[in-house]
Phi, psi and omega in degrees: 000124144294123152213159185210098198211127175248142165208117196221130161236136180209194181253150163274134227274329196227164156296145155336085179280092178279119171229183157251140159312163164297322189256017181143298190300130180260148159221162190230106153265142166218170175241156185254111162294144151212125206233132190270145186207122162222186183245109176273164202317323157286121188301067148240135178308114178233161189202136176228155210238115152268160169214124172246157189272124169252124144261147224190142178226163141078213187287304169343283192310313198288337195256311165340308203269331164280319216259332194280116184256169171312127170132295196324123150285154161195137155315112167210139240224136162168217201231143140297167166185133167263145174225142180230143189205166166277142143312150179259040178243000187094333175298138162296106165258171179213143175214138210238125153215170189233130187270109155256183202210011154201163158213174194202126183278129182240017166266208222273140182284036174267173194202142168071318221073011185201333176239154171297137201268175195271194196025038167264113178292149183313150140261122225272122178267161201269021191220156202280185183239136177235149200257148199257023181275314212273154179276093191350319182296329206257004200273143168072021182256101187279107191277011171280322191284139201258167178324135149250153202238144197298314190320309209268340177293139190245069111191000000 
């Protein structure tokens, strides 16, 4: 068994950079900061800043590229992957970056601080809303509906 799975949230070091393939495909690269904070053995608070490369494919890549500005926190989740090529100086490179596959924006819906950002839909919330008139033994409870018992399931 294999995984190969990243998951990270920071801020983005730059805006989103959109290009197309020769056939179509938009992909969007930017880097991500993420930063570590500890206390060392003299108790002074010390912090190291990594910065990773995201590559974005597809549909991915178009809301990157429309929503993410330099600055933007986010959640983001995908596979490492290294690519390597000659230099035209001749040298052999390398670059380890995470192809995502999934991202989930977490600042604020203000964009800028002041303005709404557009076409962005609510989000629907995941858990039911209880009304808070009604008593916590009866919420989300149809007293028309009759019990149900481990006994009745048929399977």
């Amino acid at each position: 068994m294999n995984l190969n799975k990243a998951q990270i949230i920071g801020n983005l070091v730059r805006d989103p950079e959109i290009k197309s393939t020769a056939t179509g495909k938009s992909v969007t690269s930017f880097s991500i900061a993420t930063s570590f904070i500890w206390t060392d053995q003299s108790g002074q608070k010390q912090e190291k800043t990594e910065f990773h490369n995201i590559v974005a494919w597809g549909k991915l890549a178009e809301i990157c590229g429309q929503y993410l500005k330099k600055g933007s926190k986010i959640y983001l989740e995908g596979r490492l992957q290294t690519r390597d090529w000659t230099g035209q100086d001749g040298i052999k490179r390398y670059r380890t970056e995470i192809v995502a596959e999934n991202m989930i924006m977490l600042d604020s819906r203000m964009n800028n601080g002041n303005q709404a950002i557009p076409n962005k839909q609510p989000i629907a919330p995941s858990e039911p809303i209880i009304d808070i008139d009604e008593p916590i033994e009866n919420a989300g409870v149809n007293p028309t509906e009759e019990e149900i018992r481990v006994e009745n399931i048929p399977f």
